[in-house]
N, C-alpha and C positions, 0 to 999 in steps of 0.2 A: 538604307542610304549607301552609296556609291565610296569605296573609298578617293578619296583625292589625289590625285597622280604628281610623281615630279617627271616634269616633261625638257628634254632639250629638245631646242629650235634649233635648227641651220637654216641659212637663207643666204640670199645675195644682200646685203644690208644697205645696197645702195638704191637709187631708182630706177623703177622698174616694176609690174605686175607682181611677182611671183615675190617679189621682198616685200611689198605692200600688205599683200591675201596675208604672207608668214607672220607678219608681224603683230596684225590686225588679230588674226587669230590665238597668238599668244597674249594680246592681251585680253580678250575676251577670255580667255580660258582662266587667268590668274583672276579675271571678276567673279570667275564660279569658282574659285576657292583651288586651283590648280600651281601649285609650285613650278615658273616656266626660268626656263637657265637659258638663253640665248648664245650661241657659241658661236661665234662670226670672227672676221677681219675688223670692224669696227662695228660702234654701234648704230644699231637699224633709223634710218631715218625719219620712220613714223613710231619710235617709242615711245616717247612725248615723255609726260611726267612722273613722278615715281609711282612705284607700285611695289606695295610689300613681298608680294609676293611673284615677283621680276627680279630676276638677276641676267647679269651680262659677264661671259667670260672673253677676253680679247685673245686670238689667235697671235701671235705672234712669231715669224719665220726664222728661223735660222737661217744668220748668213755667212758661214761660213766659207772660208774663201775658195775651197774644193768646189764647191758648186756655183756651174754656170750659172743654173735658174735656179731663184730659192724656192725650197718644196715645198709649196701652202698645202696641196693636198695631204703630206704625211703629216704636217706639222697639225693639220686639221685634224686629222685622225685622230693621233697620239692628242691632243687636247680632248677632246672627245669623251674618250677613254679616260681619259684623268679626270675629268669633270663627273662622267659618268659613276666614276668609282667614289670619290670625296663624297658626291652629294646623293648616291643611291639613288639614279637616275631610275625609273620605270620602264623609256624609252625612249628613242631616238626619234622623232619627227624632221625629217631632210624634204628640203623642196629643190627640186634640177637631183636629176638622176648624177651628172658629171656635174663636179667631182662629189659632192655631197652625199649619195649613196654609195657611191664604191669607199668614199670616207668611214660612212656610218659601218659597212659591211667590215673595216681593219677593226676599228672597234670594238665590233662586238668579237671579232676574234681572240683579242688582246683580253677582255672581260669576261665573256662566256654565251652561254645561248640564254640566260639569266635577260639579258638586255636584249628589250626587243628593237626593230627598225619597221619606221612607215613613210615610206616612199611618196611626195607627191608631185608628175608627172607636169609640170606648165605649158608644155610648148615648144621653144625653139628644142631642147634638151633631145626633141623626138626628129621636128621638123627638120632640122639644122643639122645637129649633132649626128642625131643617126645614121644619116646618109653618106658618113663618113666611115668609109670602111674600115678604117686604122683605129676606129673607138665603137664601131657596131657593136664586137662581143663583150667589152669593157663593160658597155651601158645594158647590151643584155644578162652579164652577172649581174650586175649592180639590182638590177628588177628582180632578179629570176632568187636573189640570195632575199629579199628583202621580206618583213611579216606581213606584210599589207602594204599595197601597191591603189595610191589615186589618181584619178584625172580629171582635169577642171571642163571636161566636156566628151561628150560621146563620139565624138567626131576626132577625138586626141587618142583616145580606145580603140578606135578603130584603125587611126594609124601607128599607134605602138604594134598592135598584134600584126599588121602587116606587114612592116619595116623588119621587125622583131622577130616574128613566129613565137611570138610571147601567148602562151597559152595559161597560163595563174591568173587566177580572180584578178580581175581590176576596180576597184570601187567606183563609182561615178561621183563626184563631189565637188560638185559648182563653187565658183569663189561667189563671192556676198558683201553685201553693201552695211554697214553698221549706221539703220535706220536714224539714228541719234545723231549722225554728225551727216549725213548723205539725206535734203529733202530740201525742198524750192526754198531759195532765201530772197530775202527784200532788198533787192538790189537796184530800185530803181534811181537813188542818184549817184552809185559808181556805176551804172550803166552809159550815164550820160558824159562821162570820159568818154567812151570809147565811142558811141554812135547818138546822132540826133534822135529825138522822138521820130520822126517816122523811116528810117531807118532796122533794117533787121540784123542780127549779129546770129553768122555762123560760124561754128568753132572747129578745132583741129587742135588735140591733145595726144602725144604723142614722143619717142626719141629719135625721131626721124633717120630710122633706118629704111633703106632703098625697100622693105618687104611692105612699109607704110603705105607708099607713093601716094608721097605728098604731091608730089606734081598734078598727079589727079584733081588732088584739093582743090589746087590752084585754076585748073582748067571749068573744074564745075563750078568753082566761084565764080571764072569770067563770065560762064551763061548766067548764071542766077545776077550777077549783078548790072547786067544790058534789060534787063527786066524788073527785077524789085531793086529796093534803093536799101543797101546794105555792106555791112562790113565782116571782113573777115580778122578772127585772132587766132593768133596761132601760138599755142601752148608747148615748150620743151625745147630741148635744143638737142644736137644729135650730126653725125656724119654728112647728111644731105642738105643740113642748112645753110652753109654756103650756097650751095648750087638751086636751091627753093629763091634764094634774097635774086639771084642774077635771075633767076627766071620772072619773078614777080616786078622788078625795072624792065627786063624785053616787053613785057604781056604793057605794062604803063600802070599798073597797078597799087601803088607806092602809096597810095593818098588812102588807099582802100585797105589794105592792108596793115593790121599790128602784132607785132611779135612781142610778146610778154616773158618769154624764154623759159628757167623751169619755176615753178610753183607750188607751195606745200600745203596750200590750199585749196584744196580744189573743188570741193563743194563749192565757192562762194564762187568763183570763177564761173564755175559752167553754168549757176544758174543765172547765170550775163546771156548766155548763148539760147536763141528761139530751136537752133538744129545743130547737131554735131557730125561731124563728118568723117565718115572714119571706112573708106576705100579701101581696103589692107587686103593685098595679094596672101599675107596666112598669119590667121590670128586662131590661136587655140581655143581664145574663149572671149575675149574683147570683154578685157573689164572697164575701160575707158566710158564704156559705151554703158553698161551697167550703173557706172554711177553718173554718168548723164541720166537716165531712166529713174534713177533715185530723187534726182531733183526737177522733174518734170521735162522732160530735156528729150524728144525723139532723135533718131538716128537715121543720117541719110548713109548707108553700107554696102559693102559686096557684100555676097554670099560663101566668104573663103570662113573655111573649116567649125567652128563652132559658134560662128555671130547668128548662123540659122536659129541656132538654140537657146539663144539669149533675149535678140531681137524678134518678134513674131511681124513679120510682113502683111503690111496693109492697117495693125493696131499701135503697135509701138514707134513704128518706122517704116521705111523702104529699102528693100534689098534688089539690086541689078549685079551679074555676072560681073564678076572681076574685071576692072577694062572700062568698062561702058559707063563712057562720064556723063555720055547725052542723056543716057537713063537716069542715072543720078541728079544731076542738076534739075530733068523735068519734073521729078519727085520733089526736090527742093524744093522750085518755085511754087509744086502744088500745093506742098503745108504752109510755106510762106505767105498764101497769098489768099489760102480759106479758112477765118478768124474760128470758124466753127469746128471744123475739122481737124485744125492745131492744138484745140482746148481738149476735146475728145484723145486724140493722141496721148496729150501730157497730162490726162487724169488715170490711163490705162498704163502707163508708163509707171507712173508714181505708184498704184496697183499693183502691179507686176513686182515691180524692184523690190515691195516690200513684203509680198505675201511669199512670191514663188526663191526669192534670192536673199531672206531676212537673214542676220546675222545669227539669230538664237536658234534656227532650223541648223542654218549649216554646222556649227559649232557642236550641236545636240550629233550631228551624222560624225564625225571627226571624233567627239567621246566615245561615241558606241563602237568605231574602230578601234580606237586607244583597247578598252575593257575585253574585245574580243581577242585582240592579239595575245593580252595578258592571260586569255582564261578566265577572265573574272565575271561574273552574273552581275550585273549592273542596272536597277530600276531608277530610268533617267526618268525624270519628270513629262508630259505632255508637251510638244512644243505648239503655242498657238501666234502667231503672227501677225501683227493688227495693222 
């Protein structure tokens, strides 16, 4: 048997993908008997209730009056390291390369090469960040110092090493749906808030950042709904929703449209929605879209960066080149409007989410990195996925 690790988390604690995956996973990990310390700015929003073996240490910034900006990242560090020392940390698990691996890399200098670091790669950290020359070498130490380096899709691998010239193993390790709380719920009479029985309800979950384009949303709604008789919800709030509301009164849409803003449930939610819509000029791995797929829930998408790899085209969903809403929307209305073909969809869907993206698979690949960075021989149990 395996010994049991004390793990610290970093993460973005607020919402967001990559706080959601971090959090979800440290508490899966404290169910398998793992001691998890959570070291953020506050705490993570999908914690939920206690757990013995969950703890949470709070970041807190010096603000001394010398400093213009107060230093989260050193102040991150040096907690880190203090935590890491008190509680005989095993290793560091950081999600966002900036600042959270160049954090973990002070640390362990501060403590020793005793404490290990495992890097996991989300998305903008590469997409975004990278491309900024003033922090390209920053986030290539941050990788390049780190014990184990992941990414939530093959298509985020491909662009780290090319952005990069990052040549170290990268792990492949898809985020994942926790089949327990992620599967179709009985929603038929809070459905009846939002739309009549014969009515369809397509959805849009999201922080509506411009890389979303939600505008899109808006455009393939207006085809789809001159043809089926439906509503659109629109989940989160974000930079471009102002400019989504002005656009949705031009378009006359208003009646058609409801905005529910952000939500910490979202299982119950999606499983309201017959399609999800999720258009996105660059998504590293589109978990929005995954756990639509957990609750029977197809996907009407582009083809940007890792939704290939998550959504399978023609069985789960429909994929059109970034842009093309006409594609989109005729996809729409196809599932919307063949009772047969929608059912098929959302049984391959619920399939999928929970054989190929279960929560006990992923968590099993995320230990087996833990034990290897360590050196340790570790016989994990079989993982079967039902």
């Amino acid at each position: 048997m395996a010994r049991k690790l004390k793990i610290g988390i970093t993460c973005y604690p607020t919402l967001g993908g990559s706080g959601v995956v971090a959090t979800e996973l440290g508490k899966l990990l404290a169910e398998r008997g793992h001691e998890i310390h959570f070291i953020t700015h506050s705490i993570p929003f999908r914690l939920g209730h206690f757990n013995k073996n969950i703890f949470f240490h709070e970041v807190e910034v010096n603000d001394y009056y010398v400093f213009r900006y107060p230093p989260y990242d050193l102040s991150l560090a040096s907690k880190m390291a203090q935590v890491a020392k008190m509680e005989k940390l095993d290793l560091l698990h950081v999600h966002y390369a900036v600042p959270h691996a160049v954090c973990a890399h002070l640390a362990k200098q501060m403590i020793g090469d005793e404490l290990k670091t495992v890097t996991t790669l989300h998305g903008t950290d590469i997409t975004v960040l990278a491309q900024d020359e003033s922090l390209k070498d920053l986030i290539r130490l941050a990788i390049n110092k780190s014990d184990a380096v992941t990414a939530v899709s093959q298509d985020l691998i491909q662009e780290t090493r090319k952005l990069l010239d990052i040549t170290k193993p990268i792990d492949l390790t898809y985020n994942f749906v926790d089949k327990r709380i992620y599967y179709p719920r009985d929603v038929a009479s809070l459905r009846l808030d939002y739309a009549s029985p014969n009515e369809k309800i397509l959805m849009h979950i999201s922080n509506f950042r411009p890389v979303k384009r939600v505008s899109d949303v808006i455009e393939i709604f207006q085809q789809v709904a001159k043809t089926v008789p439906s509503k659109l919800l629109l989940v989160g709030e974000g930079p471009e929703l102002s400019k989504i509301q002005c656009k949705i009164r031009e378009m006359g849409l208003e009646e058609r449209v409801v905005f529910l803003g952000k939500q910490e449930d979202v299982a119950q939610i999606i499983s309201l929605a017959d399609v999800l819509l999720l258009p996105s000029e660059k998504e590293s791995f589109g978990l929005v879209a995954l756990e639509a797929m957990a609750c029977g829930v197809p996907t009407i998408g582009s083809t940007a960066g890792g939704i290939p790899e998550l959504v399978t085209h023609g069985e789960t969903g429909f994929l059109s080149p970034i842009g093309d809403v006409n594609s989109m929307a005729a996809n729409a209305i196809r599932l919307l409007t063949d009772e047969k073909l929608h059912q098929q969809f959302k049984e391959a869907c619920i399939f999928r989410a929970c054989h190929d993206f279960c929560n006990d698979r992923i968590t099993a690949e995320y230990e087996e990195i833990y034990y290897r960075v360590l050196g340790m021989e570790a016989e994990l149990p079989a993982v079967v996925c039902e």
